[in-house]
C-alpha positions as CSV (number, residue, x, y, z in Angstrom):
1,X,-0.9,15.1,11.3
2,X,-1.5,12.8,8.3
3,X,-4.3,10.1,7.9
4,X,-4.2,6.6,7.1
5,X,-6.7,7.0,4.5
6,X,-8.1,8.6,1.6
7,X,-11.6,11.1,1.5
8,X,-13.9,9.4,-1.4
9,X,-16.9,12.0,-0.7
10,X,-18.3,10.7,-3.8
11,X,-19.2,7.5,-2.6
12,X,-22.0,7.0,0.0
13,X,-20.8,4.7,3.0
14,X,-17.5,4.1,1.4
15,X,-16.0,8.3,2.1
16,X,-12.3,6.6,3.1
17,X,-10.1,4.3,1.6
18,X,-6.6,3.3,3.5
19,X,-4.6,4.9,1.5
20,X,-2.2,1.8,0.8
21,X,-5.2,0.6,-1.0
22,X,-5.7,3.8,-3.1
23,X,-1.6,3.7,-3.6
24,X,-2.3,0.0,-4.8
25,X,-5.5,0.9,-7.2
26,X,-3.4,4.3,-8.5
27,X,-0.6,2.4,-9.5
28,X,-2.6,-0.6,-11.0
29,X,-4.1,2.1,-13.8
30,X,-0.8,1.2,-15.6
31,X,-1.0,-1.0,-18.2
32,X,2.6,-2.5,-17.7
33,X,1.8,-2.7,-14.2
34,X,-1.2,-4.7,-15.2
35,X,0.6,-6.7,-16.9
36,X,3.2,-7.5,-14.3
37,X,0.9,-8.3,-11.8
38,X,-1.6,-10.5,-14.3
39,X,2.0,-12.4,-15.4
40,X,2.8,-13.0,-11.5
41,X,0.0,-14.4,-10.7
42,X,0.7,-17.0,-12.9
43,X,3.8,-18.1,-11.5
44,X,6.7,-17.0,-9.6
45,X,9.6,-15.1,-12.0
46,X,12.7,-13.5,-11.6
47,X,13.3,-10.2,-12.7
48,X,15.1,-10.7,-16.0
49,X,12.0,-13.6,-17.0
50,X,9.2,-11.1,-15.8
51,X,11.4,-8.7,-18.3
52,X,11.8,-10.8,-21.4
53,X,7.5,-12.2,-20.6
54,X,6.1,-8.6,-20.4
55,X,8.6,-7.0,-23.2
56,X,10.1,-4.2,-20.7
57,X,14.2,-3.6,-20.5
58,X,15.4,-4.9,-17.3
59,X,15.5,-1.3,-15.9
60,X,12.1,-0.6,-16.3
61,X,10.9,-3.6,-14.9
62,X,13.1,-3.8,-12.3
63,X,11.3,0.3,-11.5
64,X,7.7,-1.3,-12.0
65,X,8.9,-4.1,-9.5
66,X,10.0,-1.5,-6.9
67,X,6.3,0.4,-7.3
68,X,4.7,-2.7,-7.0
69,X,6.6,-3.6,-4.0
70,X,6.3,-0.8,-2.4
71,X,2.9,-0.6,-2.8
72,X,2.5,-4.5,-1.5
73,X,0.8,-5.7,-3.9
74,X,4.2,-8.0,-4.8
75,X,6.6,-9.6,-2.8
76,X,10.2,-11.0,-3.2
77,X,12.4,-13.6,-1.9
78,X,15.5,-15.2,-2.5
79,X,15.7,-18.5,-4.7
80,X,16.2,-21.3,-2.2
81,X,18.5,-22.6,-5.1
82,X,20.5,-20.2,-5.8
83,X,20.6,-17.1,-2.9
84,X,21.8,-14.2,-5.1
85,X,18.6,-14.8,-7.4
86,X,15.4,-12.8,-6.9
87,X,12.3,-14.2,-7.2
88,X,8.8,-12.0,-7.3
89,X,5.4,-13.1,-6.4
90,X,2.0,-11.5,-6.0
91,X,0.9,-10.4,-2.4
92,X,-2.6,-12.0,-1.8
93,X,-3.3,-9.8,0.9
94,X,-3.2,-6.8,-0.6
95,X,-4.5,-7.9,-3.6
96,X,-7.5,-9.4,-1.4
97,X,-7.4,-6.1,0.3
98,X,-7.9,-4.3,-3.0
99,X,-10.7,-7.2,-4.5
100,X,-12.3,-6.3,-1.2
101,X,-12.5,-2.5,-1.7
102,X,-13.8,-2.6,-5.2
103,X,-16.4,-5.6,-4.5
104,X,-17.6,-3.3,-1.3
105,X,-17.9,-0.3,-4.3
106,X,-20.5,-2.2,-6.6
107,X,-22.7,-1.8,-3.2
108,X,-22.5,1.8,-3.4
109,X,-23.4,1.8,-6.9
110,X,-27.1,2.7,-6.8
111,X,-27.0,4.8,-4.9
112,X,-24.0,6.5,-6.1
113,X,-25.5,7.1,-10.0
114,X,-28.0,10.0,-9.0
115,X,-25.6,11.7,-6.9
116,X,-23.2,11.7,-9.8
117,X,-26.2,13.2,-12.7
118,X,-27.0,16.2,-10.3
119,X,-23.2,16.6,-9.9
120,X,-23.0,16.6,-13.8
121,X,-20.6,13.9,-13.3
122,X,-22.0,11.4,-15.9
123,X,-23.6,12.6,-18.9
124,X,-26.5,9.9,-20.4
């Protein structure tokens, strides 16, 4: 049987993540993902504008999109001006999902940092 989340036994109080939030923080290590996302939230783009804006070939972006999306952190819909015509946009719940996680982590912090020197995790 699988689980809906993700064992973080480093982190005291926080041991499990849902994993649609670790799939949304492992694909956001990307730098063109990054990127994406920081141009979405913006504004609203098709795929051939989020293309040209971010400096990607349409294939590649339109592969990045499908992560993203899949991932739902991004969303699409059809232009109410023209139907055959994409349009992408950030998620805010997932990304508020995500903001949550982390902001829930800097908690943990303190008492995470000794844990991590006996471990010989960090090095000072």
């Amino acid at each position: 049987m699988s689980s809906k989340y993700v064992n973080l036994g480093i982190l005291p109080g926080m041991s499990e993540m849902p994993k649609r939030i670790g799939a949304g923080i492992e694909l956001l290590a990307d730098p063109t993902r990054r990127r994406i996302i920081a141009t979405l939230a913006l504004s609203v783009h098709r795929p051939s504008n989020l293309a040209e804006a971010i400096g990607l070939s349409r294939p590649a972006t339109a592969r990045q999109l499908h992560l993203l999306q899949d991932a739902g952190l991004i969303r699409s819909s059809r232009s109410p001006v023209d139907g055959r015509v994409m349009l992408y946009s950030l998620e805010p719940r997932q990304i508020g999902r995500i903001t949550a996680w982390l902001a829930g982590t800097e908690i943990a912090r303190p008492t995470m940092e000794p844990r991590l020197h006996r471990k010989g995790g960090i090095e000072r």
